[in-house]
NUVOKE-920339 format. One record per atom (N, C-alpha, C): chain; z negated, y negated, x negated; atom name. Coordinates in nm, 2 decimals, always signed. Atoms other than C-alpha are relative to their C-alpha. Layout:
+--------+--------+--------+--------+-------+
: cadena :      z :      y :      x : atomo :
+--------+--------+--------+--------+-------+
:      A :      Z :      Y :      X :    CA :
...
+--------+--------+--------+--------+-------+
//
This chain:
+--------+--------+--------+--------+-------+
: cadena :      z :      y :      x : atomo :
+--------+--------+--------+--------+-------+
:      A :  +0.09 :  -0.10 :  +0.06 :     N :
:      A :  +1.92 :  +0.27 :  +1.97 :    CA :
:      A :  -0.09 :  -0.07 :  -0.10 :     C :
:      A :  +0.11 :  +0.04 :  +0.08 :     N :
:      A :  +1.59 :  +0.21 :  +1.80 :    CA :
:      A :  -0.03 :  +0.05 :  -0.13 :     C :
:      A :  +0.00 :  -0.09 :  +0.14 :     N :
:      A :  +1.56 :  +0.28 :  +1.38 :    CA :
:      A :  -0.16 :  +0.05 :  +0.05 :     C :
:      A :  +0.12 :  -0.03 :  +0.03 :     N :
:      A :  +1.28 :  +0.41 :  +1.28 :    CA :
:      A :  -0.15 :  -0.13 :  -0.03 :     C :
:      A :  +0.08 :  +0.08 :  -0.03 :     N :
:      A :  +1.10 :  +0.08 :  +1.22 :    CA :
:      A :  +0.07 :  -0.17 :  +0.06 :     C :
:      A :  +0.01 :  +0.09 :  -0.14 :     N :
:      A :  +1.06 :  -0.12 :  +1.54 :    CA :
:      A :  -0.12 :  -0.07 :  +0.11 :     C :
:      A :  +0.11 :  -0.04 :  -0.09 :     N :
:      A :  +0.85 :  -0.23 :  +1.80 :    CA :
:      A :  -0.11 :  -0.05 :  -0.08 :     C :
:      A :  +0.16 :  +0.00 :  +0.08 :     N :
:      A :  +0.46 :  -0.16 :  +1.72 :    CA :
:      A :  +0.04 :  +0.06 :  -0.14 :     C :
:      A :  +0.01 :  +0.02 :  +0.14 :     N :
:      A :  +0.57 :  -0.03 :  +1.39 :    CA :
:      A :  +0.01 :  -0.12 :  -0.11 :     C :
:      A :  -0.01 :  +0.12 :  +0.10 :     N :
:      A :  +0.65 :  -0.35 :  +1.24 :    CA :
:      A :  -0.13 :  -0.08 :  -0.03 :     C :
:      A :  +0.16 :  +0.04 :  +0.03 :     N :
:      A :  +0.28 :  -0.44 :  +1.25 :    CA :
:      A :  -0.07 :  +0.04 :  -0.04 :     C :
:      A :  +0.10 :  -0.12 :  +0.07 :     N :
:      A :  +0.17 :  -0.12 :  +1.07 :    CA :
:      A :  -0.09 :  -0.07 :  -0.10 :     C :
:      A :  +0.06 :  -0.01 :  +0.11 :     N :
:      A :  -0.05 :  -0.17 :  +0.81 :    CA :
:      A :  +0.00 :  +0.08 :  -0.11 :     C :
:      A :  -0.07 :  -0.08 :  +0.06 :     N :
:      A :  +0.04 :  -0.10 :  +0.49 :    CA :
:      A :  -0.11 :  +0.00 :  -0.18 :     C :
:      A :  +0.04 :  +0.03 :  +0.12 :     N :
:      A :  -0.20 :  -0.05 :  +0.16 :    CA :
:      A :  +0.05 :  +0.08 :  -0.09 :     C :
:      A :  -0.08 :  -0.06 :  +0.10 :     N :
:      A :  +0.02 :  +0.04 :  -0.17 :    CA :
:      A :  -0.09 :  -0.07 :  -0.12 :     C :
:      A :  +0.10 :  -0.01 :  +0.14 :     N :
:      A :  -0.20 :  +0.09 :  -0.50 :    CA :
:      A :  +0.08 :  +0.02 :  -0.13 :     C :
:      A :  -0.06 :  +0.02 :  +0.07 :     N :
:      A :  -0.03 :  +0.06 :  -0.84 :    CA :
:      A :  -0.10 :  +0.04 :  -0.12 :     C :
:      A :  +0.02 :  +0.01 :  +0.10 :     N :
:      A :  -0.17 :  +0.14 :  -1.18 :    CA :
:      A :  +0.08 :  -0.07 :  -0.05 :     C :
:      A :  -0.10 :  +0.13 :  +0.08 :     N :
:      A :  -0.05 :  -0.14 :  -1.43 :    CA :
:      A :  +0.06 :  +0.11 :  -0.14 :     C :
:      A :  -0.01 :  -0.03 :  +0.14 :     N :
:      A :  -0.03 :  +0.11 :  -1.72 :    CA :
:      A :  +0.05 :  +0.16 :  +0.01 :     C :
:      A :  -0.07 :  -0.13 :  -0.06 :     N :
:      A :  +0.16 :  +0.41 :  -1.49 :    CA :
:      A :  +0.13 :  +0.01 :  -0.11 :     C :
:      A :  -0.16 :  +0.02 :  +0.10 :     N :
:      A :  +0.40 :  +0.52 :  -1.76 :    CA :
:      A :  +0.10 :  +0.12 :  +0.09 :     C :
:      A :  -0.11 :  -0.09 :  -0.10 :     N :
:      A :  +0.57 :  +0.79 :  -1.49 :    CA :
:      A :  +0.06 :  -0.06 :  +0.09 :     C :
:      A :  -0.11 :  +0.06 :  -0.12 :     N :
:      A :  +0.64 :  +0.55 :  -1.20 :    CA :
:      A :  -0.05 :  -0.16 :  -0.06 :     C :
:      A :  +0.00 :  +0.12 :  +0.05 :     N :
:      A :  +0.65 :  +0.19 :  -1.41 :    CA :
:      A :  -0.01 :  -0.12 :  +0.14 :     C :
:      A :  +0.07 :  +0.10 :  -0.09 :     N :
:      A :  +0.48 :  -0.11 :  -1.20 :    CA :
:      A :  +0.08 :  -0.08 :  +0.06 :     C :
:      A :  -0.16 :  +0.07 :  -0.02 :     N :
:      A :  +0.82 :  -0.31 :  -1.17 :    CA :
:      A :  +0.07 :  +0.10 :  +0.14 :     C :
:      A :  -0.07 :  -0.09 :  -0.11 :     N :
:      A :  +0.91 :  +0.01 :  -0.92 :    CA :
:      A :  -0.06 :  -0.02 :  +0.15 :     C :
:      A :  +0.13 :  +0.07 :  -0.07 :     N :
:      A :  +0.57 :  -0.06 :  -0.76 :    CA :
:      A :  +0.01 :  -0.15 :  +0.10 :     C :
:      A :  -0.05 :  +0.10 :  -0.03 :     N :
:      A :  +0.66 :  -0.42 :  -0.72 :    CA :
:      A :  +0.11 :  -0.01 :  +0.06 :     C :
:      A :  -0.14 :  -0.03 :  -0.07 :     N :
:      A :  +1.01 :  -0.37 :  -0.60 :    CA :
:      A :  -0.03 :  +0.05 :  +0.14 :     C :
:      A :  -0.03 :  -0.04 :  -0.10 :     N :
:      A :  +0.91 :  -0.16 :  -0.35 :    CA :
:      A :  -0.09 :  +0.00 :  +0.12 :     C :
:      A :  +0.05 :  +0.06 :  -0.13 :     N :
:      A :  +0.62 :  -0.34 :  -0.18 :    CA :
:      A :  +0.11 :  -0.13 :  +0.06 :     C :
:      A :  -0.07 :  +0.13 :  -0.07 :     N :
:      A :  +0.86 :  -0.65 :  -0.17 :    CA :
:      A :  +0.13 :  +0.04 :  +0.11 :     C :
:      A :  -0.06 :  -0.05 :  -0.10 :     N :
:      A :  +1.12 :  -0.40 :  +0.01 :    CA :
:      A :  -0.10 :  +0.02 :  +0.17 :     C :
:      A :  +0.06 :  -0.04 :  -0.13 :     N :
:      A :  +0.83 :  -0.33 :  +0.28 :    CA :
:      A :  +0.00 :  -0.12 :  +0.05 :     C :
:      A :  +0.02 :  +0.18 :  -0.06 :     N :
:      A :  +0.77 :  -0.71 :  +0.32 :    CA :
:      A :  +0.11 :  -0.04 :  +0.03 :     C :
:      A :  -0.18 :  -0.01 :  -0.04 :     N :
:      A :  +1.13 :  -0.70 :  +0.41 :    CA :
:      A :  +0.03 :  +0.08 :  +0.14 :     C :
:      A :  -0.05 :  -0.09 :  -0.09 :     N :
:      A :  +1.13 :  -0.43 :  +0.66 :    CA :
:      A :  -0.09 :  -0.02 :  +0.14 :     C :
:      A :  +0.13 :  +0.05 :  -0.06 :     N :
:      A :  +0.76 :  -0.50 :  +0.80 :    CA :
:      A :  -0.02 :  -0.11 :  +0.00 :     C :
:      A :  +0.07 :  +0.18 :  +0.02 :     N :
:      A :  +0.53 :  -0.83 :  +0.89 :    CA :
:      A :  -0.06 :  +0.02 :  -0.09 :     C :
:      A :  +0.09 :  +0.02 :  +0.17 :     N :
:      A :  +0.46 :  -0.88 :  +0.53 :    CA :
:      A :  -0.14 :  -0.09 :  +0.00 :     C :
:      A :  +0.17 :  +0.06 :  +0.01 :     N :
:      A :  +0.09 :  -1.03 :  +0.62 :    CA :
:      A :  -0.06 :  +0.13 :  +0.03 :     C :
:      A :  +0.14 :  -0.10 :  +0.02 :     N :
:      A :  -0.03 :  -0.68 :  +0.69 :    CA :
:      A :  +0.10 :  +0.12 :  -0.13 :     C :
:      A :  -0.01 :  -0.09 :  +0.14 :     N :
:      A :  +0.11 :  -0.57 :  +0.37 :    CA :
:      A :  -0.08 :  +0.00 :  -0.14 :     C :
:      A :  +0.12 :  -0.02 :  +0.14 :     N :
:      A :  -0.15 :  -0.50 :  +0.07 :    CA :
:      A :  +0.10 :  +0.05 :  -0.12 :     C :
:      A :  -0.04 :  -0.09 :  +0.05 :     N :
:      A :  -0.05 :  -0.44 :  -0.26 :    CA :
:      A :  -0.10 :  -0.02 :  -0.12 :     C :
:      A :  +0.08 :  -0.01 :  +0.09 :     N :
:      A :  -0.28 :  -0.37 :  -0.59 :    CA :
:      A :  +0.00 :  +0.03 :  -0.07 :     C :
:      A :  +0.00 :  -0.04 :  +0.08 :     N :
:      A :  -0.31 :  -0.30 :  -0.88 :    CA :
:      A :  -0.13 :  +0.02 :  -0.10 :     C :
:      A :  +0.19 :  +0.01 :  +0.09 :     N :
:      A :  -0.59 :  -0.18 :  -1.14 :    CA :
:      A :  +0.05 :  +0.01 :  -0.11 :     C :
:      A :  -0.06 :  +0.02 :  +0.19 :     N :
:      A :  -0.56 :  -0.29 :  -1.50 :    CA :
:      A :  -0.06 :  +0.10 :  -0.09 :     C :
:      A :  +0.00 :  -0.13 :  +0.07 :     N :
:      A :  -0.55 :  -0.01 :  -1.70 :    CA :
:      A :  +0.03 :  +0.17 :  +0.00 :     C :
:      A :  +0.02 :  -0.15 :  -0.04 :     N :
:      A :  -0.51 :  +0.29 :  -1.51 :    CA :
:      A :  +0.20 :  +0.03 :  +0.02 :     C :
:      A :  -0.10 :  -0.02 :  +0.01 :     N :
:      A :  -0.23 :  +0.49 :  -1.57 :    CA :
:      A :  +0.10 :  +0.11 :  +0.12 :     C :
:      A :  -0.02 :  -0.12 :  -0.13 :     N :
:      A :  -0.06 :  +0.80 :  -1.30 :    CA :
:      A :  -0.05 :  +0.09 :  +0.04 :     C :
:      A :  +0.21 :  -0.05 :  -0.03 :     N :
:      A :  -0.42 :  +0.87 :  -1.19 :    CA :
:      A :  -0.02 :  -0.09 :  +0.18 :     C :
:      A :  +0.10 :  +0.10 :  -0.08 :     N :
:      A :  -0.66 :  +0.69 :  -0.96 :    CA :
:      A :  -0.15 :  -0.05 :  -0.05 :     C :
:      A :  +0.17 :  +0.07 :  +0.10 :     N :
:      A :  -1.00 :  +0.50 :  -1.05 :    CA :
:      A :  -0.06 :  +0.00 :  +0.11 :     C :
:      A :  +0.10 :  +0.07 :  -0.11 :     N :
:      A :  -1.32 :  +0.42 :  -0.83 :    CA :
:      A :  +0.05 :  -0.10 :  +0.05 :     C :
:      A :  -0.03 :  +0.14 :  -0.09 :     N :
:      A :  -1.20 :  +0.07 :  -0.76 :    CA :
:      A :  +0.10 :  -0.01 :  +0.09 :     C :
:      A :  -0.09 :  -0.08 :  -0.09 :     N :
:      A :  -0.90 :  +0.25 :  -0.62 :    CA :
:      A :  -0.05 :  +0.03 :  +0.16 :     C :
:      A :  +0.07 :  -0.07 :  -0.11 :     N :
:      A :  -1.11 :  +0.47 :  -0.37 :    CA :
:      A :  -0.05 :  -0.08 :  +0.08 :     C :
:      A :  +0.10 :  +0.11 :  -0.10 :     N :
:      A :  -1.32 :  +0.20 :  -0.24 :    CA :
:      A :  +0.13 :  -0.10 :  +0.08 :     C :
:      A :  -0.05 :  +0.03 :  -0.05 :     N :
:      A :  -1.04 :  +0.00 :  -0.17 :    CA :
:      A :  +0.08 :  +0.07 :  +0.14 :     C :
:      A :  -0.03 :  -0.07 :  -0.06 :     N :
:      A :  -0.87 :  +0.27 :  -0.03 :    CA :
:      A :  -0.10 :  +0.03 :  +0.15 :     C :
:      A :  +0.07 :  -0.03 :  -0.08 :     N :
:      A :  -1.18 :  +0.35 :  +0.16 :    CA :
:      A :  -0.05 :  -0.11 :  +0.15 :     C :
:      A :  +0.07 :  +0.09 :  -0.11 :     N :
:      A :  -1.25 :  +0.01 :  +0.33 :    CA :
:      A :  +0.14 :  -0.03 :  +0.12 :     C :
:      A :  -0.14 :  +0.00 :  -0.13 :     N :
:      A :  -0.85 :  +0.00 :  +0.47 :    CA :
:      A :  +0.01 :  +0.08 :  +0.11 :     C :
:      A :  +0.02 :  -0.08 :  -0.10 :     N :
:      A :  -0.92 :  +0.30 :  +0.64 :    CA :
:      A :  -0.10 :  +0.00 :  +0.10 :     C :
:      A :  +0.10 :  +0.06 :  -0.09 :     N :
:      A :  -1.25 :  +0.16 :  +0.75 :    CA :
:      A :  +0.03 :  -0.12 :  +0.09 :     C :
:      A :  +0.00 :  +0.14 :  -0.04 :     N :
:      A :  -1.07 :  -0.17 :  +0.86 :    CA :
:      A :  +0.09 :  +0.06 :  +0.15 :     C :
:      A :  -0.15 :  +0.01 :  -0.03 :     N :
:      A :  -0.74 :  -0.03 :  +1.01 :    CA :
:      A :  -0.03 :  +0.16 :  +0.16 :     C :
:      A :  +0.01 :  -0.11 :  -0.04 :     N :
:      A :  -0.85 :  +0.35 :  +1.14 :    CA :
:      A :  -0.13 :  +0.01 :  +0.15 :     C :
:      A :  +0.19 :  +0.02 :  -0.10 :     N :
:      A :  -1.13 :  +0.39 :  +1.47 :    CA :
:      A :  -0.08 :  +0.10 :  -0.06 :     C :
:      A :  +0.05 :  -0.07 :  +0.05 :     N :
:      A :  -1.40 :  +0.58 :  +1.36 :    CA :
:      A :  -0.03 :  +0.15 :  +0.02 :     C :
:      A :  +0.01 :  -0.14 :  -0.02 :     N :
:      A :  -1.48 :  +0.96 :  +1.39 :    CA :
:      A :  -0.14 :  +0.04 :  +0.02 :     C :
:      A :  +0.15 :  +0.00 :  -0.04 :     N :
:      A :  -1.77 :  +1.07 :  +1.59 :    CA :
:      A :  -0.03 :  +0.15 :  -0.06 :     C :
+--------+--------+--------+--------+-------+
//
């Protein structure tokens, strides 16, 4: 029997964003639990980030990043 990650899953692509200054889900949890995916997954298509200062939000530098993974990873929409 096959888990859930197998196969073509283990090549997903994975981008995880972090505020450094998140005082609801502390950055250590953040950390912890991209290095669990780099465990489970090919930890070369694992991303992970952080923006200095932002707290249990999101910022511009966020979005764009966000924006270009989906531009890199996704086909496009006619």
């Amino acid at each position: 029997q096959q888990g859930p990650i197998s196969g073509v899953n283990k090549e997903i692509a994975v981008l995880q964003c972090h505020g450094d200054c998140d005082p609801l889900v502390p950055l250590m949890f953040g950390s912890l639990t991209v290095e669990k995916l780099k465990s489970m997954i090919n930890p070369a298509n694992v991303t992970f980030r952080t923006y200095s200062g932002m707290m249990h939000s999101s910022c511009i530098e966020e979005m764009m990043d966000v924006k270009q993974f989906i531009d890199k990873h996704l086909p496009p929409v006619d």
